[in-house]
LUMBAVO-448600 format. One line per 2 residues: their letters; for each residue x, y, z of N, C-alpha, C. Coordinates in steps of 0.05 Angstrom, whole numbers. Last residue first. Layout:
<rs>
a> X,Y,Z,X,Y,Z,X,Y,Z; ...
</rs>
This chain:
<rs>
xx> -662,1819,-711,-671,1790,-710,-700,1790,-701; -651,1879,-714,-655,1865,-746,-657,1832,-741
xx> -647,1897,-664,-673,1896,-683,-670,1880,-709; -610,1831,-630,-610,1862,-645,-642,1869,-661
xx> -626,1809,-569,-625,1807,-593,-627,1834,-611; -587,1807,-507,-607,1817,-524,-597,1815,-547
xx> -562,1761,-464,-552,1764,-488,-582,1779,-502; -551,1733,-403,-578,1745,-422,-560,1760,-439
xx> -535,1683,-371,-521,1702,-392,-548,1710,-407; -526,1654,-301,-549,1665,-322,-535,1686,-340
xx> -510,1602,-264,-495,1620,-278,-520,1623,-299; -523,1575,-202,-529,1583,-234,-523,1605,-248
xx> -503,1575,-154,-492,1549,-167,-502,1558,-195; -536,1629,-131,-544,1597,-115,-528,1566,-137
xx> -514,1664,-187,-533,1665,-163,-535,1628,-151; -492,1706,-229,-484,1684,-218,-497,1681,-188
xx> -500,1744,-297,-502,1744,-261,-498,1713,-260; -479,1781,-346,-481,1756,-330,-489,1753,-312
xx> -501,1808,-409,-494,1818,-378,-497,1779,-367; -475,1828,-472,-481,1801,-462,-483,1823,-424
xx> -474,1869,-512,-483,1873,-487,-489,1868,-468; -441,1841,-556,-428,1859,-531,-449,1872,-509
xx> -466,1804,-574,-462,1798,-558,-439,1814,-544; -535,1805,-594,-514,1821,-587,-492,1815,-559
xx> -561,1761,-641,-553,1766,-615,-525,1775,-613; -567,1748,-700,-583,1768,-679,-581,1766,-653
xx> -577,1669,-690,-572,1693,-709,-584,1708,-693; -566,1631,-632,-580,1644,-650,-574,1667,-663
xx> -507,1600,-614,-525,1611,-602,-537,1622,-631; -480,1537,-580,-491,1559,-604,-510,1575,-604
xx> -436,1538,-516,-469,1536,-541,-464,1552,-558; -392,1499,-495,-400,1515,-523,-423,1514,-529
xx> -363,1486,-428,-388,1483,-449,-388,1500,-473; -327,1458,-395,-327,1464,-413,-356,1466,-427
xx> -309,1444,-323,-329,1436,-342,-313,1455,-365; -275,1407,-270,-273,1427,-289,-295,1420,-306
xx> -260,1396,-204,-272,1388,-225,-276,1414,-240; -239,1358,-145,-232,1379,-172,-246,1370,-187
xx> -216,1362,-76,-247,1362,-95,-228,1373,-124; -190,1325,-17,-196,1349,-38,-210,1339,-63
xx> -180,1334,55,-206,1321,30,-186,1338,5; -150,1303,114,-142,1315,86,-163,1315,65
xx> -145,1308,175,-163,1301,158,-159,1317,139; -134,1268,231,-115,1289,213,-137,1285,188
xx> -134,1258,304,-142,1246,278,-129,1270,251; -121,1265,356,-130,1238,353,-131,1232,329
xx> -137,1336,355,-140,1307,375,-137,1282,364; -136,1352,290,-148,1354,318,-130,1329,328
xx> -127,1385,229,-123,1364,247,-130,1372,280; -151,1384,159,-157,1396,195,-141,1367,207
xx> -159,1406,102,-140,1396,117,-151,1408,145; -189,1418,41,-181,1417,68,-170,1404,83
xx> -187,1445,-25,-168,1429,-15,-178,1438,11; -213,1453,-87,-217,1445,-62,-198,1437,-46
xx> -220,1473,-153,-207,1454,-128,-206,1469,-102; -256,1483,-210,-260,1481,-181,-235,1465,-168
xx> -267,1522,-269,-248,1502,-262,-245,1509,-226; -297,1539,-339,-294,1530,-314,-276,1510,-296
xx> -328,1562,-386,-305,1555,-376,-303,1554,-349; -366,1579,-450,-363,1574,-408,-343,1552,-400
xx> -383,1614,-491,-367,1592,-477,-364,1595,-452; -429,1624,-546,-425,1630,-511,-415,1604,-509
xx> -419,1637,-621,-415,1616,-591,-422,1630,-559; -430,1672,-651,-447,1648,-663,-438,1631,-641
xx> -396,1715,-640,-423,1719,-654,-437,1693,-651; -385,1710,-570,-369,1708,-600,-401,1718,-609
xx> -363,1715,-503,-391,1715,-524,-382,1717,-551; -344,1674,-451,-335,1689,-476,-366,1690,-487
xx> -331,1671,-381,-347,1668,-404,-345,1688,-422; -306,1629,-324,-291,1645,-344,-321,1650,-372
xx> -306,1627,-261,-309,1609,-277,-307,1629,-307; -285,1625,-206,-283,1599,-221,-281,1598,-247
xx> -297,1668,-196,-282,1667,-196,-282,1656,-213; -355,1649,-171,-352,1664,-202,-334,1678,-212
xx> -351,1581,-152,-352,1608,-146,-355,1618,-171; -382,1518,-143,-372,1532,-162,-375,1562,-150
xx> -424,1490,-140,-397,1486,-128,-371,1502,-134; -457,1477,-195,-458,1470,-164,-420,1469,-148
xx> -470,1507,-247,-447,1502,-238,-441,1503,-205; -520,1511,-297,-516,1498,-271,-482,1488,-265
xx> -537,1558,-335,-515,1533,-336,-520,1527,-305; -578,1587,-374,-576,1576,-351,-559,1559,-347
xx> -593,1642,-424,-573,1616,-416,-570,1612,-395; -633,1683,-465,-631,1682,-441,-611,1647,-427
xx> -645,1736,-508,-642,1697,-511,-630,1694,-480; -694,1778,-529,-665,1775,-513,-662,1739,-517
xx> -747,1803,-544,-727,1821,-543,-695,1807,-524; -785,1757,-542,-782,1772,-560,-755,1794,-560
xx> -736,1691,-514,-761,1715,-515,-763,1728,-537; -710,1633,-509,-716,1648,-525,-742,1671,-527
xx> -670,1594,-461,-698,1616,-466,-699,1637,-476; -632,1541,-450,-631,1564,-471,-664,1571,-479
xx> -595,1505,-403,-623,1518,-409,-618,1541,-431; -545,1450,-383,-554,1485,-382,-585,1491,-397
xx> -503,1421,-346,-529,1425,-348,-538,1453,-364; -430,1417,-362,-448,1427,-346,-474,1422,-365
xx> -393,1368,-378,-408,1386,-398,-426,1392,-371; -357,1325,-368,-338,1351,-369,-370,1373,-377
xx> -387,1280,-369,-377,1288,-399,-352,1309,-394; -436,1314,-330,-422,1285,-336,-411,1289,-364
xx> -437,1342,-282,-418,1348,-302,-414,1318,-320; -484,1325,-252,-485,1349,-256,-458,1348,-281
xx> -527,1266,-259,-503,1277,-254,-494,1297,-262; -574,1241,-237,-570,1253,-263,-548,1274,-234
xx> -574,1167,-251,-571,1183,-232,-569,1220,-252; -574,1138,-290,-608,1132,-276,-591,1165,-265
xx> -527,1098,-279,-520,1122,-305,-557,1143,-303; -529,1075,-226,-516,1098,-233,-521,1119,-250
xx> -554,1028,-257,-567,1043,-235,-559,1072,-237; -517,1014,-286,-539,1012,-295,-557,1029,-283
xx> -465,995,-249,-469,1023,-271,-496,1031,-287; -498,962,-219,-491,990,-202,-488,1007,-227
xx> -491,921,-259,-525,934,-248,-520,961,-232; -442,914,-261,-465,915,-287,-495,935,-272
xx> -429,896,-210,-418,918,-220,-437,928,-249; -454,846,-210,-464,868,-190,-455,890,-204
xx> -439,810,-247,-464,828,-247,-478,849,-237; -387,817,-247,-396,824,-267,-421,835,-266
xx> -391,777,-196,-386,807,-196,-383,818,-220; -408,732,-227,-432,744,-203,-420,775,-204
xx> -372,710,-255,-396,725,-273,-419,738,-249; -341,711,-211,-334,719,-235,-349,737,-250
xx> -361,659,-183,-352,690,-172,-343,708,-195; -359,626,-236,-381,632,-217,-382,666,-203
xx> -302,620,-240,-316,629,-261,-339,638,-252; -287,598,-191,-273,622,-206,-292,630,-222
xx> -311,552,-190,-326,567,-173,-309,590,-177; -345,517,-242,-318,523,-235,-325,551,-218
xx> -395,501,-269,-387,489,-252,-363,509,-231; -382,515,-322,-409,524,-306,-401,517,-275
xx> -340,494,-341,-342,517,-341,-367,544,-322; -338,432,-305,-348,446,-329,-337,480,-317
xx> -288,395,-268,-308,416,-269,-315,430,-298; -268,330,-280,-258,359,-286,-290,373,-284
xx> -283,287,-225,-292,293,-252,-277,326,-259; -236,268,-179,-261,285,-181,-264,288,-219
xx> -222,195,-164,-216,222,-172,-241,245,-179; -225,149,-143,-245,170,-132,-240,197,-142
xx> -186,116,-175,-226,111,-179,-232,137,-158; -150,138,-155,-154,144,-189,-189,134,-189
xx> -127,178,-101,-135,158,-117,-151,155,-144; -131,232,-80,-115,218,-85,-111,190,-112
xx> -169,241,-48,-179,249,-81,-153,250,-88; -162,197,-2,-188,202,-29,-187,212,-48
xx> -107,175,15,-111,200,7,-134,193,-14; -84,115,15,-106,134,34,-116,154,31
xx> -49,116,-35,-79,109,-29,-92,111,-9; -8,149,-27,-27,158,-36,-64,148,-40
xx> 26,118,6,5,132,23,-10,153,3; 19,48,-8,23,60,-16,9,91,-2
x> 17,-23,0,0,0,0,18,25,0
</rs>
């Protein structure tokens, strides 16, 4: 006798059958966190996310005498953030970091934040855009741009 034959999955009649592909508990955990992660981005993308792309949210209201632009820039000072008027573009430019640091008693606490957007609208024939005025109120940046008489 021999001390492989005490050993069960040792031996050639008790050997284990090769596991299928279905079977194989690598492959199993495998395709399970595939799925979780599948479904969190699935869930996620559901979420509406203020810069996704680099591209702020924005709004374009067309009156009789002006064209009026809403960008949503949460977090954001008006330092931050930079705007051109061309004939045929409003650009918005933007760029946030953050940095705190506290330490106390017992613990030391470093955060920091960055995030930048970029937006280009086009904007409508007949808009004057040296009279562009801006304001920046609660995270929303508003560009009212009046339209010339001849639009």
């Amino acid at each position: 006798m021999q001390i492989k034959d005490l050993i069960p999955w040792a031996r050639k009649d008790h050997a284990p059958e090769p596991k299928t592909d279905d079977q194989n508990a690598i492959s199993s955990l495998q395709r399970e966190m595939n799925r979780v992660f599948e479904s969190f981005w699935t869930r996620a993308g559901d979420l509406d996310w203020p810069w996704v792309g680099g591209e702020a949210k924005s709004d374009m209201v067309e009156t009789k005498d002006r064209v009026e632009v809403s960008i949503e820039l949460p977090g954001m000072d008006m330092s931050d953030i930079e705007v051109s008027v061309s004939d045929e573009f409003l650009t918005v430019k933007g760029e946030k970091k953050i940095e705190r640091q506290e330490e106390k008693k017992g613990y030391y606490l470093s955060e920091r934040s960055y995030g930048a957007i970029y937006r280009r609208i086009p904007l409508p024939p007949g808009v004057d855009g040296e009279k562009a005025e801006a304001s920046f109120k609660n995270g929303v940046l508003t560009v009212k741009l009046p339209q010339t008489p001849v639009a």
